[in-house]
LOTORDREN-555064 format. One line per 10 residues: their letters; for each residue x, y, z of C-alpha. Coordinates in nm, 3 decimals. Layout:
BEGIN
a	X:Y:Z  ...
***
This chain:
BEGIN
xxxxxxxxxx	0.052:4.775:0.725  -0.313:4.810:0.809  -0.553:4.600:0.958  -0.740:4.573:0.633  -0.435:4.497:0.428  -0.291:4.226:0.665  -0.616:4.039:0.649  -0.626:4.045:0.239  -0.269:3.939:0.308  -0.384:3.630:0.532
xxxxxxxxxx	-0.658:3.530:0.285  -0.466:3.530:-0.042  -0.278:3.330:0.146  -0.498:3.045:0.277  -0.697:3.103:0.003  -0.444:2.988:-0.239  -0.352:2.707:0.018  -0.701:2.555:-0.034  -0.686:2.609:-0.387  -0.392:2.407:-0.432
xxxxxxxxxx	-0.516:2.150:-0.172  -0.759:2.116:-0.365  -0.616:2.081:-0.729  -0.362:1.829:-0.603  -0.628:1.618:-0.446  -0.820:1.639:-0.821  -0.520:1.566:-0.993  -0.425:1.284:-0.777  -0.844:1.130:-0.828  -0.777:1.204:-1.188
xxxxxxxxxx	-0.467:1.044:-1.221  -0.252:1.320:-1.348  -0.073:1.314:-1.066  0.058:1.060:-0.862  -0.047:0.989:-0.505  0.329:1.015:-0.370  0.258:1.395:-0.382  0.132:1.360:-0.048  0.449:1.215:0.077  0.685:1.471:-0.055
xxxxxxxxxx	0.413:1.758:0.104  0.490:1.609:0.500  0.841:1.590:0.391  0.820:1.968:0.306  0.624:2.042:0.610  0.939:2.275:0.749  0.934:2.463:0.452  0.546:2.565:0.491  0.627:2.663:0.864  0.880:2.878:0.727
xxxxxxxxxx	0.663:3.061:0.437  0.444:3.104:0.786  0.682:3.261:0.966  0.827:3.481:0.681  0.432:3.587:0.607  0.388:3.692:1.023  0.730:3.870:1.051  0.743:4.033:0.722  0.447:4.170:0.756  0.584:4.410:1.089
xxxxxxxxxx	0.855:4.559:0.906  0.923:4.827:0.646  0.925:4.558:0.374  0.582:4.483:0.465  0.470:4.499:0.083  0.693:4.112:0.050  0.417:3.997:0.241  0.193:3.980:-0.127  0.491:3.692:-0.236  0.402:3.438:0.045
xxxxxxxxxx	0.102:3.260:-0.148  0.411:3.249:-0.430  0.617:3.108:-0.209  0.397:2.834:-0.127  0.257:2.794:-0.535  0.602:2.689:-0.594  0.631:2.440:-0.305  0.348:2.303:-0.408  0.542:2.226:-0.745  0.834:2.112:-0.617
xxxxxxxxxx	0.642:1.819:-0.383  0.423:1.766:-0.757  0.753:1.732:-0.963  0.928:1.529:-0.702  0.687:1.267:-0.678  0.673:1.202:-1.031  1.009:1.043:-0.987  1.370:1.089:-1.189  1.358:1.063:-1.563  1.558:0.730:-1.650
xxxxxxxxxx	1.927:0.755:-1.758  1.971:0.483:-1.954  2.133:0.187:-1.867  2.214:0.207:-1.567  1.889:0.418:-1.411  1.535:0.488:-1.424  1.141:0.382:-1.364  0.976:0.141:-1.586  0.690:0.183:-1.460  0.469:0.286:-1.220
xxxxxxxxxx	0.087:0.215:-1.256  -0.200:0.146:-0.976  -0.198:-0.271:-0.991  -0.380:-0.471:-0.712  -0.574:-0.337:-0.393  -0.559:-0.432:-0.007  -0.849:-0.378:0.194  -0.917:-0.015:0.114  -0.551:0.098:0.056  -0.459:0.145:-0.303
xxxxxxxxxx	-0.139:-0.040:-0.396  0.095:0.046:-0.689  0.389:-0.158:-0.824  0.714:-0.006:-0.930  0.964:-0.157:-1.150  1.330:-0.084:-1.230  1.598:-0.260:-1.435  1.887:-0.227:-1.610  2.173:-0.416:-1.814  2.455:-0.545:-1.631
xxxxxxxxxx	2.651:-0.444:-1.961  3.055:-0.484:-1.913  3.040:-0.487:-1.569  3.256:-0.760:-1.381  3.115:-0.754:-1.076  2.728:-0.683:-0.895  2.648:-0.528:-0.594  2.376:-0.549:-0.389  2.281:-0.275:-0.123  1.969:-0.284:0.021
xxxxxxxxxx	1.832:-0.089:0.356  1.496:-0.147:0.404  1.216:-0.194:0.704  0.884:-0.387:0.739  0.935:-0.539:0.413  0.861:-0.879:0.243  1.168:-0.926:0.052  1.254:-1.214:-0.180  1.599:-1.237:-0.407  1.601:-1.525:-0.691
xxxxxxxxxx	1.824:-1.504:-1.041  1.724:-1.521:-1.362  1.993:-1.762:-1.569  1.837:-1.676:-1.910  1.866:-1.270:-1.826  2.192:-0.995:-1.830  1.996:-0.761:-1.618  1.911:-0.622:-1.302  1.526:-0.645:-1.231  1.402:-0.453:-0.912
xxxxxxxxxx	0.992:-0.469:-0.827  0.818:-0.333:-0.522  0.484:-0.363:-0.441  0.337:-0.053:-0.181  0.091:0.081:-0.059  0.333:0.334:0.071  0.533:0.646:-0.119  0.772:0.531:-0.433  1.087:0.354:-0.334  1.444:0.496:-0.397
xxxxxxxxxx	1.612:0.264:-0.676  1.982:0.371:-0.796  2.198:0.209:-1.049  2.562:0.320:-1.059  2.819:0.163:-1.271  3.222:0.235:-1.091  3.541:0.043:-1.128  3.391:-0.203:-1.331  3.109:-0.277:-1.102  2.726:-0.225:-1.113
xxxxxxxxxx	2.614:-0.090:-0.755  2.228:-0.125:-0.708  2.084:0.030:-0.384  1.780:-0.007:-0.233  1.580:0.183:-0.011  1.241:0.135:0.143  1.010:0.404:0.180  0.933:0.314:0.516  1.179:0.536:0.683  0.925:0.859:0.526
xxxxxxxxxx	0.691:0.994:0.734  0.375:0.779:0.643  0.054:0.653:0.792  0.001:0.364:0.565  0.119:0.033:0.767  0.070:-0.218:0.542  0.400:-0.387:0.428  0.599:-0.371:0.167  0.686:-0.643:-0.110  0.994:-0.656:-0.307
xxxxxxxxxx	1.110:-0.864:-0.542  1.474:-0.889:-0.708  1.608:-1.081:-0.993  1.979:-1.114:-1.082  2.180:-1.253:-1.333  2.388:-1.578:-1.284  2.718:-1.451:-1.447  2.892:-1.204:-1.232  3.017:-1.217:-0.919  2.747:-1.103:-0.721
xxxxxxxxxx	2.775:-0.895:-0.362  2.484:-0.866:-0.122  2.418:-0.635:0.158  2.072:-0.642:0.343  2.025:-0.410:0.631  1.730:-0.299:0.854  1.441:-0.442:0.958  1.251:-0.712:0.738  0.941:-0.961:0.775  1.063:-1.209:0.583
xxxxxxxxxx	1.368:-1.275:0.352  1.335:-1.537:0.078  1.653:-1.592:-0.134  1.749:-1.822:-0.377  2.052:-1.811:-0.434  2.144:-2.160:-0.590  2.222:-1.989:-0.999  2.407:-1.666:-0.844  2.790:-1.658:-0.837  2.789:-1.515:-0.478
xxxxxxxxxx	3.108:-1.432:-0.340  2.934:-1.250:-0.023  2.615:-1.216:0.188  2.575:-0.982:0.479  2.261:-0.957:0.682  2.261:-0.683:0.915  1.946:-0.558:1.157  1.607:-0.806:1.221  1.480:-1.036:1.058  1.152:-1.214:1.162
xxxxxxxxxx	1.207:-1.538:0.883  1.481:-1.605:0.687  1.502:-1.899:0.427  1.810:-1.865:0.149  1.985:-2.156:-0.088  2.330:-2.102:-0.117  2.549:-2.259:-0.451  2.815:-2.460:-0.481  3.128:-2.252:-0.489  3.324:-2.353:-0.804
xxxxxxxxxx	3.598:-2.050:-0.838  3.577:-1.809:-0.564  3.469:-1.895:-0.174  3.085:-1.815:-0.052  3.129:-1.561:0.255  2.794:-1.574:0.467  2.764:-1.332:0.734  2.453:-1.334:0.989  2.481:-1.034:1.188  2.099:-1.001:1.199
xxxxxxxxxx	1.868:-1.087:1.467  1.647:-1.343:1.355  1.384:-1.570:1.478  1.394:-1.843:1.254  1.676:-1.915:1.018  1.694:-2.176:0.747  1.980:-2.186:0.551  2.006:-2.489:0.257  2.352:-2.579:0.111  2.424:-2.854:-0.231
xxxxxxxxxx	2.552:-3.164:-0.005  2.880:-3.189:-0.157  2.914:-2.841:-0.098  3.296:-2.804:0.127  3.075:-2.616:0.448  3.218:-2.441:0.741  3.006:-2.268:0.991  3.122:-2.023:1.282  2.902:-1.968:1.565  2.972:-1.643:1.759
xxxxxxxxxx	2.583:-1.608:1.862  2.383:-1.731:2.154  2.127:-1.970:1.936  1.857:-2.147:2.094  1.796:-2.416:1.845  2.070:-2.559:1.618  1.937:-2.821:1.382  2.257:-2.959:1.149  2.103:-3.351:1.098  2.025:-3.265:0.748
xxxxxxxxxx	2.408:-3.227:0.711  2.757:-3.389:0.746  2.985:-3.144:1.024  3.234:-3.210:1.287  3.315:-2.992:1.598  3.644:-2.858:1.598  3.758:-2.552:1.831  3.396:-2.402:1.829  3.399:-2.426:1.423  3.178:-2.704:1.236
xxxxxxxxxx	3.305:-2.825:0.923  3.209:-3.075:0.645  3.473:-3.352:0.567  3.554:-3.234:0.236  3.615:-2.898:0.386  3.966:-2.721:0.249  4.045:-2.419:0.315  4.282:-2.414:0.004  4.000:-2.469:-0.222  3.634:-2.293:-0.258
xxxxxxxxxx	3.417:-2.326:0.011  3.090:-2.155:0.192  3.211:-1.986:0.514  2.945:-1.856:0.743  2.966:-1.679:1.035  2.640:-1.678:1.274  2.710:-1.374:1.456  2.377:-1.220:1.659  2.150:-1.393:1.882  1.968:-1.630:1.679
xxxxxxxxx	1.612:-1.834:1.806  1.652:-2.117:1.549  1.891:-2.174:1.310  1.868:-2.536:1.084  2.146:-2.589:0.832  1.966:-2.852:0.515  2.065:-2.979:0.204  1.930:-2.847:-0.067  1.949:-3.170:-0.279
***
């Protein structure tokens, strides 16, 4: 290939690169296209180095004419990062966006909320599975409502939401977009209502600011915190049919967990703690395990199991 062919080579190539740059960028200011373009372009960063290196090697051999199809190459990257970010088209019930629309704004970072939800339908059971990182995270149920309701407030890329219904059970995972290559720091809010009637399973794992849950209207048969947690505050129900399994595997700094006082309590301590406030509440000492004196382990109870290293953890009634 000659000099003066390689060169029209290179600039049809970054040629068209600015071109697109720049008709994403007007999109994005005109709101045709949504900012988590830029997002899914990093992510695709090793598929650009490869359209480089196809462009500089073909370009030596006897099939130097495939050089012309690198600016194609990259025209359809281009679309692929622009279709991803404008998210999955809902499957109705059991996935989908909302909506996803430029809300509130934080210093000079725009923020956009996105909302999911979706009928709990015949389902017998709910689980929760959330992995997330430097997020403000609060879980509270909705008594009046038979669905899931997920919202997340960012200033970051869209959030992956999945509803999947299996053996009778609606599985709901979570997952922050934190773990993306981004430069936007500011944290994440996410807020998650459930229904009261099923039996309800939750996972939380990762890193988190701050975990509010109230959990008082939920029939929770199981909450497991895995990872760090800076604050923690949840309300656990009264167990009326099945037992409440709490498990703390989480490092956290300050832990406050509230319980009904007639609620039959035990609480196993496998963690170095520093402070261990129980006044608020009735328990005895027996073989390392505290218990309340209406504890049975042949009827429903709240088990949990304190199981990292813990700063301070104060057990309160909720009443």
């Amino acid at each position: 290939m000659s000099d003066r062919i390689k060169g029209n080579v290179n600039n049809l190539l970054w040629g068209t690169a600015l071109i697109l740059l720049g008709l994403t960028a007007l999109g994005v200011n005109l709101g045709y296209i949504e900012s988590d373009v830029w997002g899914d372009l990093l992510e695709l960063w090793p598929v650009l180095l490869i359209i480089l290196g196809f462009n500089i090697i073909i370009k030596q051999t006897i099939f130097e004419g495939l050089a012309y199809l690198t600016p194609v190459l990259l025209i359809l990257t281009f679309a692929y990062a622009i279709y991803s970010s404008m998210g999955d088209m809902p499957s109705p019930p059991y996935r989908g966006i909302i909506r996803s629309e430029d809300r509130w704004h934080r210093g000079e970072q725009d923020q956009q909320i996105y909302s999911y939800e979706t009928e709990i339908g015949e389902a017998q059971e709910l689980i929760l599975v959330l992995d997330v990182a430097g997020v403000h995270l609060e879980v509270d149920s909705d008594e009046e409502s038979s669905s899931v309701r997920v919202e997340v407030k960012s200033a970051r890329w869209k959030p992956e939401i999945t509803f999947e219904k299996e053996d009778g059970a609606l599985r709901v995972v979570g997952n922050s977009s934190t773990f993306r290559l981004n430069f936007k720091r500011i944290k994440e809010e996410w807020m998650i209502k459930l229904p009261s009637q099923v039996k309800t399973i939750i996972e939380i794992n990762g890193a988190v600011d701050s975990l509010k849950a109230n959990l008082r209207e939920i029939n929770l048969t199981k909450l497991n915190v895995d990872g760090a947690v800076s604050t923690m505050d949840f309300w656990l129900p009264k167990p009326s049919k099945t037992n409440s399994e709490v498990v703390i595997a989480a490092a956290v700094t300050d832990l406050n967990i509230y319980v009904p006082s007639d609620a039959p309590l035990q609480v196993v301590t496998q963690a170095t703690i520093s402070t261990f406030d129980i006044s608020q509440v009735e328990l005895t000492k027996s073989n390392g395990v505290w218990r309340t004196i209406n504890f049975d382990e042949n009827t429903p109870h709240i088990n949990i199991s304190l199981e990292s290293a813990l700063s301070t953890v104060n057990i309160r009634s909720s009443d």
